[in-house]
C-alpha positions in Angstrom: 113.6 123.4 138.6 110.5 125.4 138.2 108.4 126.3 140.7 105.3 125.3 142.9 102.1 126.5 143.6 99.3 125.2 146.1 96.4 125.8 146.9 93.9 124.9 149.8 90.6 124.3 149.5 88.3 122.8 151.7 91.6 121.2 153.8 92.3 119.7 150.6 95.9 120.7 148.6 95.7 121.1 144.8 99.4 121.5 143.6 100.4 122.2 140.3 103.8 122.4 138.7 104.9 124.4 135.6 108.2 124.2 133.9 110.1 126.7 132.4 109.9 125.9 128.4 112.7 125.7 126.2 113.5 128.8 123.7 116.6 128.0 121.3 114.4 126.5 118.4 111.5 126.9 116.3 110.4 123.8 117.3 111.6 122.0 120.8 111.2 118.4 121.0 108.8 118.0 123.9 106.8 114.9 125.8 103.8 115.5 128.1 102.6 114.7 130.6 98.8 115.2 131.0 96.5 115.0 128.3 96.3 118.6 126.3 94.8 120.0 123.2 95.4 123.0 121.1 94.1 124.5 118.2 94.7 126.7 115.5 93.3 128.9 112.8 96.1 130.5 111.2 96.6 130.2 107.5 100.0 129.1 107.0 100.1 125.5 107.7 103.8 125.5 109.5 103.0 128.7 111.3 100.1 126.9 112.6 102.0 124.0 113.7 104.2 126.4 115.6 101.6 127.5 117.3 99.9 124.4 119.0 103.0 122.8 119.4 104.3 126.0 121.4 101.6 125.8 123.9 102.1 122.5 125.0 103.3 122.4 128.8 106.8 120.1 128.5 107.3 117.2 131.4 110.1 115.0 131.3 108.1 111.8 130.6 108.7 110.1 127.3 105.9 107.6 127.5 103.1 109.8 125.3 100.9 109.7 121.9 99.9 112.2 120.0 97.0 112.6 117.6 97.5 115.6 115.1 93.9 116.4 113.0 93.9 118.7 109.7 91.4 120.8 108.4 91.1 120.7 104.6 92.4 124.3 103.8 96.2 122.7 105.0 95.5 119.6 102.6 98.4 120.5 100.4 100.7 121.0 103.2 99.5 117.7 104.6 102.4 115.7 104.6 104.9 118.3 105.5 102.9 119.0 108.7 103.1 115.2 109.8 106.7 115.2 109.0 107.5 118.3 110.5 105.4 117.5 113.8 106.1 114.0 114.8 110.2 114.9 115.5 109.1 117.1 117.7 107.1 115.3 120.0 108.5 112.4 121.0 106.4 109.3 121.1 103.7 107.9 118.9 102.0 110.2 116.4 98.5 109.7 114.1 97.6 112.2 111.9 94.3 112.5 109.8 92.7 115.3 107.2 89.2 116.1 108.0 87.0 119.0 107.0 87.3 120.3 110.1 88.6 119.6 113.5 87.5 119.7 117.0 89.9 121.1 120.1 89.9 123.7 122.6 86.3 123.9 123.7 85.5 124.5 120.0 84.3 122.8 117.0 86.1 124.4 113.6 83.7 123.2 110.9 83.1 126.2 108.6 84.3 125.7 105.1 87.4 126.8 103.8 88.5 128.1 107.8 92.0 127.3 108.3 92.4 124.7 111.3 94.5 122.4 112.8 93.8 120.6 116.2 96.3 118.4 118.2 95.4 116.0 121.5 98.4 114.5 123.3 99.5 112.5 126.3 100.8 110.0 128.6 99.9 106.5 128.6 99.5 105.1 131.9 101.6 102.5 133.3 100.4 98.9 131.8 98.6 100.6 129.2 99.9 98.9 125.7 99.4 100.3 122.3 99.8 98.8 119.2 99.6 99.8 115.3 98.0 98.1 112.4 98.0 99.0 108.5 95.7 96.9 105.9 92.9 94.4 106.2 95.0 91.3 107.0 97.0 92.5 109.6 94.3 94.1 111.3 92.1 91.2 111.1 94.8 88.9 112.7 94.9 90.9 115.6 91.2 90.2 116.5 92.5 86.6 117.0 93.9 88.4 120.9 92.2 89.1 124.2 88.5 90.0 123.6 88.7 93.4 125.7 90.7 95.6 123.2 89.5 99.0 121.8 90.6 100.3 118.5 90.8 103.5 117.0 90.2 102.6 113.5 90.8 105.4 110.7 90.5 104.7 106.7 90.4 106.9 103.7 87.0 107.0 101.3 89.3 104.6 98.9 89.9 102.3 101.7 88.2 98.7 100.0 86.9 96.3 102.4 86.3 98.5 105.8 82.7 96.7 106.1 84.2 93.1 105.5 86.6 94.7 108.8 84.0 95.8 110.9 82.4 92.4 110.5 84.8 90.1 111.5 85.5 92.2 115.0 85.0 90.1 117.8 81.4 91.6 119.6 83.2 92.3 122.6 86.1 94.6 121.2 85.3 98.4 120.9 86.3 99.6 117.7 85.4 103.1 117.0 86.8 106.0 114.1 86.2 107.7 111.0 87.2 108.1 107.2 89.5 111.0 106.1 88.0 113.9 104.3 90.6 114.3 101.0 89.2 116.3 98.0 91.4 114.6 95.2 92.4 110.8 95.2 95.8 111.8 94.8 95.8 113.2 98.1 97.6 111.3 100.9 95.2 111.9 104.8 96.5 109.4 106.4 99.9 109.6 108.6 101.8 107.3 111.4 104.7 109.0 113.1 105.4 111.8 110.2 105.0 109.1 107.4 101.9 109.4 104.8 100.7 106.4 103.9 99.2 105.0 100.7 96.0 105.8 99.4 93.5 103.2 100.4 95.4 102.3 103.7 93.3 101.2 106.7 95.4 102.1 109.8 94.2 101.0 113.6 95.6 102.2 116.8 95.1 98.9 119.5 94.5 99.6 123.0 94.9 97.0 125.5 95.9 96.7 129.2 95.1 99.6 131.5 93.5 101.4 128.7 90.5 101.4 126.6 87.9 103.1 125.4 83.8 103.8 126.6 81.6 105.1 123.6 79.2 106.9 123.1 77.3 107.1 119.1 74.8 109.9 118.7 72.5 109.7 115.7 71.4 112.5 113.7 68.0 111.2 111.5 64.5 110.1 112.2 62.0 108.4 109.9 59.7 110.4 108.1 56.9 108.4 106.6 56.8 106.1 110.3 56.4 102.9 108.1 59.2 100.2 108.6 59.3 98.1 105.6 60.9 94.2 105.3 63.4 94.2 102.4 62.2 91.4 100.6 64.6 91.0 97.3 68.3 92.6 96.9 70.0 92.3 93.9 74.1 92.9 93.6 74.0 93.2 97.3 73.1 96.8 97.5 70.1 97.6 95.2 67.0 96.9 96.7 64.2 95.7 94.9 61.4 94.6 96.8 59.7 95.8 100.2 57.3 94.1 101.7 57.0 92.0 97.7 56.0 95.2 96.4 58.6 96.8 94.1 61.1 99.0 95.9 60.4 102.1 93.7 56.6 101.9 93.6 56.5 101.7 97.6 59.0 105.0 97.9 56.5 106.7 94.9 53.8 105.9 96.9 55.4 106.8 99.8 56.3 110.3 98.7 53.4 111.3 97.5 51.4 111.0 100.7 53.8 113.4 102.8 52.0 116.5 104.1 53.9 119.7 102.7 55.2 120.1 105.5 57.3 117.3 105.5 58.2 117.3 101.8 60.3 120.7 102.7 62.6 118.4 105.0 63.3 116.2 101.8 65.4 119.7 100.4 68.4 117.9 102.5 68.3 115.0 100.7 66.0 111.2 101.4 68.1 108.6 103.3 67.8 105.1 104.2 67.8 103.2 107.4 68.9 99.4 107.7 68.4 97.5 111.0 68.8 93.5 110.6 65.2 93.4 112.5 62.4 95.8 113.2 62.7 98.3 115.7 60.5 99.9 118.1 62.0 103.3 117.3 63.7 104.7 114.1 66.9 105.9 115.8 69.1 102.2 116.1 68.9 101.9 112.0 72.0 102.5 110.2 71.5 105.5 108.0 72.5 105.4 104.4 72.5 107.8 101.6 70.2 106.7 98.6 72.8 106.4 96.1 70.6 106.0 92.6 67.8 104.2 91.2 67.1 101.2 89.1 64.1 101.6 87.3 64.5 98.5 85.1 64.1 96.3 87.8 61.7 98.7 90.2 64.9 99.5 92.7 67.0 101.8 94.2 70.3 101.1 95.3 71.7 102.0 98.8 74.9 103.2 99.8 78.1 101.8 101.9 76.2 98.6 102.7 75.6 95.0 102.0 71.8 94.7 102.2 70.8 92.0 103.1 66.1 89.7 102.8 64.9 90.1 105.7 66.3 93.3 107.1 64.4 96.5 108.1 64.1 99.8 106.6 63.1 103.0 106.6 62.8 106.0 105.1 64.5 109.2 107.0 65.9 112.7 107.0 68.6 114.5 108.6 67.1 116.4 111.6 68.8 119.3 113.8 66.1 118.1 116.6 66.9 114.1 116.5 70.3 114.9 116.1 70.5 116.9 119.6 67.9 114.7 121.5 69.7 111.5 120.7 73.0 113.2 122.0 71.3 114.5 125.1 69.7 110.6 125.6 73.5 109.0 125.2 74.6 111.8 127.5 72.5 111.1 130.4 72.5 107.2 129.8 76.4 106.9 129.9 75.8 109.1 133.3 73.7 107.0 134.9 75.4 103.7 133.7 78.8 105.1 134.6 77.9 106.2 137.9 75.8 102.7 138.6 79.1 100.7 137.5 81.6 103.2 139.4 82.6 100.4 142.2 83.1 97.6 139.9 85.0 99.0 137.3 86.9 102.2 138.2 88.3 104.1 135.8 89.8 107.4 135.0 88.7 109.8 132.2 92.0 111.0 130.3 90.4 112.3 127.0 88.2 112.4 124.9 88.0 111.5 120.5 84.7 113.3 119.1 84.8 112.2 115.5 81.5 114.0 114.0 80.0 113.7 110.2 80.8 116.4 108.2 77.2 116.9 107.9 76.5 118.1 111.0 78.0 120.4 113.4 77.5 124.3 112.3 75.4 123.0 109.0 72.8 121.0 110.6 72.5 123.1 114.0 73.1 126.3 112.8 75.0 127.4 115.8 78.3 126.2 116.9 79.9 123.5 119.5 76.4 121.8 120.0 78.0 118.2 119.8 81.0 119.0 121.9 78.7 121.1 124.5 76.6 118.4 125.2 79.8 116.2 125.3 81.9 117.8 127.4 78.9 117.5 130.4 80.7 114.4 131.2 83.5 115.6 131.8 85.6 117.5 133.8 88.7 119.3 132.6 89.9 116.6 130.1 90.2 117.8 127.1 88.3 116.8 123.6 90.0 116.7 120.1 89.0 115.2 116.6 87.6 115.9 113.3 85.0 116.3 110.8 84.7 112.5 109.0 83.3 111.2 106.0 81.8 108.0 107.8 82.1 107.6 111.5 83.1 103.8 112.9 81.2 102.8 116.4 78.4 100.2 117.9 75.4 102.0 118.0 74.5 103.4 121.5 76.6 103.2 124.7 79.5 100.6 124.8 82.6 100.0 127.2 81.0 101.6 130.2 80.1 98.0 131.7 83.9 96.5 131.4 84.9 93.5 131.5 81.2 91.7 131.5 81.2 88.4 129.4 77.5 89.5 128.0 78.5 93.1 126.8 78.7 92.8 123.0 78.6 95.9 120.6 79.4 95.1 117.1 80.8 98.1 115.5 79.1 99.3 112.2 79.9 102.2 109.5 77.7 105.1 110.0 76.5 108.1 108.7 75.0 111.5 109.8 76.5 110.7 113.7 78.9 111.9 116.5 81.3 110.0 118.2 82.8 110.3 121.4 85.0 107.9 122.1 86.6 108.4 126.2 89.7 107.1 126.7 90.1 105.5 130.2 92.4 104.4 132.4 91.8 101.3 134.2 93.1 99.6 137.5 95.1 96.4 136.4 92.7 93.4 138.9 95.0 90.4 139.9 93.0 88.1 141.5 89.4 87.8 142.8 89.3 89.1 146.2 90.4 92.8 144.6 87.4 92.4 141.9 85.0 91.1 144.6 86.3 94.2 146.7 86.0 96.8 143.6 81.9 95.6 143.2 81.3 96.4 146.9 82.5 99.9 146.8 81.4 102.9 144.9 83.5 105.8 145.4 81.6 109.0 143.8 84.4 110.5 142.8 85.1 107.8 140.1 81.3 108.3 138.8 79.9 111.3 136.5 77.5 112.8 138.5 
């Protein structure tokens, strides 16, 4: 029952159906059936709960996941909201404790605001999904089909995440974040109302007629111009020479030589950026924080990553500028490749995973939503959910968008200082030849962002 409304527009019927909800509990165990998201702000943790799980539209389809993101003022109620939730939804269910969360058109970053942010749906038909805890068992899945994507979440005690990230096959898309506890005896990790252990790496596989296109936005640029070649590394992370020269006499003489003008940007701290070669621009290093110096052995030591003779470096600072220019580059790129690609490999947007560092956002830009603005101009009406991380998981630049092409490799890395948006897609299941010679002679420009 229910009832049925259409509309015509340009001799084309847009129908939509809503069904009455159910009213004899607090909370009614639901499924969904397009993708939704919901927020909420108020203070009580279970109150809050309530209220985004009260304004999802129920369907009678069963086959759904559900992605439930915390803001840090509900830490302590943490587990009791994943338990509490996942009954009543039916499905799968991943939860994760950021600073803040995204959902709703709006980014909820401001310290110590109450939020909570929830993005659920239904899996298309031949879509698979599978779930992975610890190192081991997520490294044995690599040994599968090449064209996976993975949602990859770990807390800041989570050992080993760079020894992951380097054994995932070039070809698989792996993108996600690190949890945003402020005690380590705080559990922010969750799979279907469970908490799991500190330290626990958990995965969410996607395979079949659904994966992921990504998009990783950097938020630094160099500021002394100069890329240096490290030349001596000591305990894998302290560097010690550049270019033969000790480490800590170049960065002296470095600092010295700003103009003032630029010595004002170093009040938001100096980072590094490490690129396995030299780069024509200072946006494709991985930024690090500077983590402490050595100066019994002329060094400094560099943060969440192996360094490695021979890499590239450089010296930068977060920028508002960078940080919304790069996003606007990615933007228009995954426009142009995704509306280039359209006939050869259709898909269908059905949400979107922004997963920002807690250093940006309101912070960095001063004004809210920049990220998911800019974000949301390839979209439609699908919605976009996530949270504030402490280390975001992607390849660097655009990956996915060309699917299925034996050349398209995009290592993933651990970053810092960026936003991801990882799109979930559906894709058409291709059975034999003729169809994917067919798909490459079409394009259809309603499957293309335009």
């Amino acid at each position: 029952s229910g009832f049925l409304i259409s509309l015509f527009i340009a001799d084309t019927a847009v129908c939509f159906v809503q069904r009455p909800q159910q009213q004899n509990s607090r909370f009614t165990t639901r499924v969904w059936s397009t993708w939704q998201s919901h927020v909420s702000t108020h203070p009580v943790a279970m109150s809050a709960l309530e209220k985004v799980l009260g304004e999802l539209v129920p369907t009678n389809d069963e086959k759904n996941i559900t992605f439930l993101f915390v803001g840090q003022s509900h830490e302590d109620d943490f587990e009791e909201i994943a338990q509490a939730a996942f009954p009543k939804i039916g499905g799968r269910m991943v939860a994760v404790l950021g600073a803040g969360v995204i959902g709703e058109r709006m980014e909820l970053d401001t310290p110590g605001q109450p939020c909570l942010s929830i993005l659920t749906g239904k899996l298309p038909d031949g879509a698979h999904v599978d779930f992975f805890q610890g190192k081991s068992e997520l490294v044995k899945s690599f040994k599968q089909e090449k064209d996976h994507s993975y949602l990859l979440l770990a807390d800041p005690f989570s050992d080993g995440l760079e020894d992951v990230l380097s054994e995932v096959p070039p070809q698989t898309i792996m993108v996600g974040g690190i949890s945003c506890p402020t005690s380590d005896q705080r559990s922010s990790l969750a799979l279907d109302g469970n908490v799991l252990e500190k330290g626990t790496m958990l995965a969410v596989q996607f395979s079949g007629t659904i994966g992921f296109q990504t998009i990783v936005a950097q938020g630094c640029r160099p500021i002394f111009g100069e890329q240096y070649i490290v030349t001596e590394v000591m305990n894998n992370n302290i560097i010690t020479k550049l270019n033969d020269q000790p480490a800590l006499k170049v960065l002296h003489g470095s600092l010295t030589s700003l103009p003032p003008e630029e010595q004002g940007k170093l009040s938001g701290g100096l980072l590094c950026g490490l690129c396995s070669q030299p780069q024509e621009n200072g946006v494709d290093f991985l930024c690090r924080q500077l983590a402490g110096f050595a100066p019994e052995v002329g060094g400094f030591a560099i943060g969440a990553s192996t360094v490695k003779e021979g890499d590239a470096l450089i010296f930068q600072v977060r920028d508002k500028v960078t940080a919304e220019q790069d996003l606007q580059l990615m933007v228009q790129r995954a426009k142009t490749t995704r509306l280039f690609n359209a006939g050869q490999h259709k898909s269908k947007i059905l949400a979107t995973l922004q997963i920002s560092c807690v250093a940006r956002g309101r912070g960095l830009f001063e004004v809210p939503n920049v990220d998911l603005t800019q974000i949301q101009e390839l979209l439609e009406n699908e919605p976009v959910a996530g949270f504030y991380a402490n280390g975001e998981i992607g390849p660097i630049g655009l990956a996915g968008f060309t699917k299925g092409s034996d050349d398209n490799e995009h290592p993933s890395f651990l970053h810092g200082f960026t936003t991801v948006a990882a799109i979930l897609c559906e894709y058409p299941l291709v059975d034999d030849d003729k169809t994917r010679n067919e798909d490459a002679l079409s394009v259809d420009e309603n499957d293309a962002w335009a």
